[in-house]
C-alpha positions as a printed NumPy array, in Angstrom:
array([[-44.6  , -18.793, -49.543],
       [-44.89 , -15.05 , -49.033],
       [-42.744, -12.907, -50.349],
       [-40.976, -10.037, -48.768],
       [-41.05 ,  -6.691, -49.869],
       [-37.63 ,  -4.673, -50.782],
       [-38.358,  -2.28 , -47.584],
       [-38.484,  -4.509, -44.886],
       [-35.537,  -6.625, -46.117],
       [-33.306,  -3.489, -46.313],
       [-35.135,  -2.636, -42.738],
       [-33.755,  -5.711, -41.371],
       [-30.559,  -5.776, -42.899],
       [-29.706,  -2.564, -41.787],
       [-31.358,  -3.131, -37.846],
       [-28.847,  -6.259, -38.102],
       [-25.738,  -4.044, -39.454],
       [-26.692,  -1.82 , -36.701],
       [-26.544,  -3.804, -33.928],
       [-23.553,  -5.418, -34.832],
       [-21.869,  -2.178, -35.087],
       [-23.234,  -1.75 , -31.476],
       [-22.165,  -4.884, -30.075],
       [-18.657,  -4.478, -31.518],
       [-17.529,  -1.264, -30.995],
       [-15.103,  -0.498, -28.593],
       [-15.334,   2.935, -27.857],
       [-18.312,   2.663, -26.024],
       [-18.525,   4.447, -22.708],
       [-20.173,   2.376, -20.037],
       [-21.294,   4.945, -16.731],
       [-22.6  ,   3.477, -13.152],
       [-22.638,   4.436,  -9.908],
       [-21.04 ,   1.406,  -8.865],
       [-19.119,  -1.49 ,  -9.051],
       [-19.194,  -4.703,  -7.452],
       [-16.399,  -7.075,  -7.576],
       [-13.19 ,  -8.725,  -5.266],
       [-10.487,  -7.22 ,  -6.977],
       [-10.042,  -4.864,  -9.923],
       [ -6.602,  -5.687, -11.441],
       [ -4.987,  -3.094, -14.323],
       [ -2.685,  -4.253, -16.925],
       [ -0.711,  -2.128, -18.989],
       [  0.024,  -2.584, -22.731],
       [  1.783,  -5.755, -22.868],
       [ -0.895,  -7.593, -19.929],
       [  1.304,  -6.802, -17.265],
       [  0.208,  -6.173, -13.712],
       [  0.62 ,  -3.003, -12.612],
       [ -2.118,  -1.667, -10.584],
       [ -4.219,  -3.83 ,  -8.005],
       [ -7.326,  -2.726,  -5.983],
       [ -8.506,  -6.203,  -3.829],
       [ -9.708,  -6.954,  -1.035],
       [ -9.218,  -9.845,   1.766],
       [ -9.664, -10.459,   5.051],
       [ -7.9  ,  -7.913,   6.274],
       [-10.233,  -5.333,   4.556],
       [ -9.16 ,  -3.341,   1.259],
       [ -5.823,  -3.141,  -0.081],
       [ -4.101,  -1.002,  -3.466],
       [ -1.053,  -2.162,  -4.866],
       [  0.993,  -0.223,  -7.662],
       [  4.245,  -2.204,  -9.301],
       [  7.074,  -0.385, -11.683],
       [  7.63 ,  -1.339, -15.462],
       [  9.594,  -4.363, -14.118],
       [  6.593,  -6.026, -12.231],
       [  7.952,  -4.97 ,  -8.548],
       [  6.237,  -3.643,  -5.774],
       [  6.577,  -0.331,  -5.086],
       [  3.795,   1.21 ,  -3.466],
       [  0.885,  -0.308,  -0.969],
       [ -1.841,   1.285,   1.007],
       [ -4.435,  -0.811,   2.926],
       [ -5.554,  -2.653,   6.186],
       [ -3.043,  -4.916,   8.132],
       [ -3.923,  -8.045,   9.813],
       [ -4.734,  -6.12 ,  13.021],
       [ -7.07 ,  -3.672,  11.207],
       [ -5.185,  -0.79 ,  11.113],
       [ -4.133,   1.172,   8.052],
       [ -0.913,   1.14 ,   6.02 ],
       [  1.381,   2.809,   3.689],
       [  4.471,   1.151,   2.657],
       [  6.904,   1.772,  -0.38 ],
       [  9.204,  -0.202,  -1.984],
       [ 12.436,   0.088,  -3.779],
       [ 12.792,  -0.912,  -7.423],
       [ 14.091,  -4.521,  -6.287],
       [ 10.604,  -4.925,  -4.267],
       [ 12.28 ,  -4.188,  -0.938],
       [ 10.616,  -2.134,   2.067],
       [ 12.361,   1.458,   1.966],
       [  9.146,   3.168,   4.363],
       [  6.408,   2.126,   6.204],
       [  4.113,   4.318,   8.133],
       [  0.756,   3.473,   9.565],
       [ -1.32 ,   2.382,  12.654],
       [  0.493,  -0.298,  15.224],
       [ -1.275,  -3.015,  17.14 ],
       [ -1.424,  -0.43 ,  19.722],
       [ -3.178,   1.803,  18.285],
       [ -0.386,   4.193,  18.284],
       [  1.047,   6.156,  14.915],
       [  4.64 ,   4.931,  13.737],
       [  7.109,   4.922,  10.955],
       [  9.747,   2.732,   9.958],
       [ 12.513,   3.622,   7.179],
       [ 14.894,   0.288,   5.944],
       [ 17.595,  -0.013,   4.248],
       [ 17.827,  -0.533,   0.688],
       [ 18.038,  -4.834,   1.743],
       [ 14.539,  -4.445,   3.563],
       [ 16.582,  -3.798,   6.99 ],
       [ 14.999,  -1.895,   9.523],
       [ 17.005,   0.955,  10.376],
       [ 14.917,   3.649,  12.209],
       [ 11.593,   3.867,  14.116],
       [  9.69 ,   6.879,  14.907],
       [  6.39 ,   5.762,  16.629],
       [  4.348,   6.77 ,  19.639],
       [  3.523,   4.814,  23.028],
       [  1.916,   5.399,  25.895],
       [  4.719,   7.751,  27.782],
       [  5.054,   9.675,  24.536],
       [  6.89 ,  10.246,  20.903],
       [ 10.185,   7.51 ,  20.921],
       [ 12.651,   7.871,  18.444],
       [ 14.954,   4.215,  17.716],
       [ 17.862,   4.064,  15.405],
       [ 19.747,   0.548,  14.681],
       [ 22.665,  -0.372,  12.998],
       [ 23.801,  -2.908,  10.239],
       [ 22.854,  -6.049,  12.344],
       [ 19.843,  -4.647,  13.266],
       [ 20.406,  -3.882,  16.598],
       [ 19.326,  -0.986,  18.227],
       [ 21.839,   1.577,  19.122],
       [ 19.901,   4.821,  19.829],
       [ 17.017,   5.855,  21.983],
       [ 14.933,   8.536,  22.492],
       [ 12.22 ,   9.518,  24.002],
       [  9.503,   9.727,  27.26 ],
       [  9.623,   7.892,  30.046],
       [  7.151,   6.548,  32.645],
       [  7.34 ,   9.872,  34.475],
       [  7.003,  12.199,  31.062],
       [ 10.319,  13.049,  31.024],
       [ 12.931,  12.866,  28.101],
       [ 15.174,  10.472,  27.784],
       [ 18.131,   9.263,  25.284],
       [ 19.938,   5.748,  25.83 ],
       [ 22.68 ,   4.84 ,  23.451],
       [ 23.538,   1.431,  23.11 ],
       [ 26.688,  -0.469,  21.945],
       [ 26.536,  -2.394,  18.775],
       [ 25.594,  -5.677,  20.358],
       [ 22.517,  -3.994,  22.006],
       [ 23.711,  -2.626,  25.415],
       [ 22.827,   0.163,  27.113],
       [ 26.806,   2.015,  27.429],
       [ 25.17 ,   5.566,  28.231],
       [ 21.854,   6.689,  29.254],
       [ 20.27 ,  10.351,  30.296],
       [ 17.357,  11.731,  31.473],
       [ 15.682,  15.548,  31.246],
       [ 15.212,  14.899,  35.24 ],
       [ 17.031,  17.898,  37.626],
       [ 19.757,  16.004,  39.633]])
């Protein structure tokens, strides 16, 4: 049996205490140009969700929740493609939503604090429309373009029918 000399025993001791030092430490900055993966999910001290950066197939989406684990912000694609913001109040309703339509057209939606919608400021193909509605979620108020490019504002009574209506046209 050969015998090993007191140098390369400490030498391998020490390349061992090394690398286990290595291997354990936590402080160790990794850097990349890139990374690969489905979703990237961040917790915060007690393994919470709060932060959530997935994708599906819809296309990419970011989600950001409060200390209590709700909902409160999210930015990505919709089922038609288009891009998305929407916020949320601290009981995980909708309070705004702005973004593309299936139209193509910008828009952007305000509800109440039960996830009602309550106004609706969007584009079409006459023009800007503005659309307020009331606590049943009828619409109530009107305004915008018409066919011929012309203003127009139609109020509405609270079941939904028109009860006065006016045009930018010269009588």
């Amino acid at each position: 049996m050969k015998k090993i000399d007191f140098k390369s025993f400490l030498i391998g001791i020490l390349s061992t205490l090394l690398c286990l030092l290595l291997l354990g430490s936590n402080s160790q900055k990794i850097i990349s140009d890139e990374i690969i993966c489905k979703k990237i999910i961040i917790k915060n001290d007690d393994f919470k969700d709060r932060m959530i950066l997935s994708t599906d197939e819809n296309g990419g989406k970011l989600q950001i929740k409060n200390k209590y684990g709700e909902l409160i912000n999210s930015l990505g694609a919709s089922k038609n493609g288009n891009g998305f913001f929407s916020s949320y109040n601290n009981y995980g309703m909708a309070s705004f939503s702005a973004g593309t339509g299936s139209n193509g057209n910008g828009l952007i939606k305000t509800f109440n604090k039960d996830g009602n919608i309550r106004t609706y400021i969007g584009s079409s193909s006459e023009g800007g429309l503005f659309n307020a509605y009331n606590n049943w979620d009828v619409n109530i108020a009107y305004m915008g373009c018409n066919k011929n490019q012309t203003g127009i504002i139609k109020l509405y009574n609270k079941h939904g029918e028109t009860s006065w209506k006016e045009t930018g046209e010269k009588k």
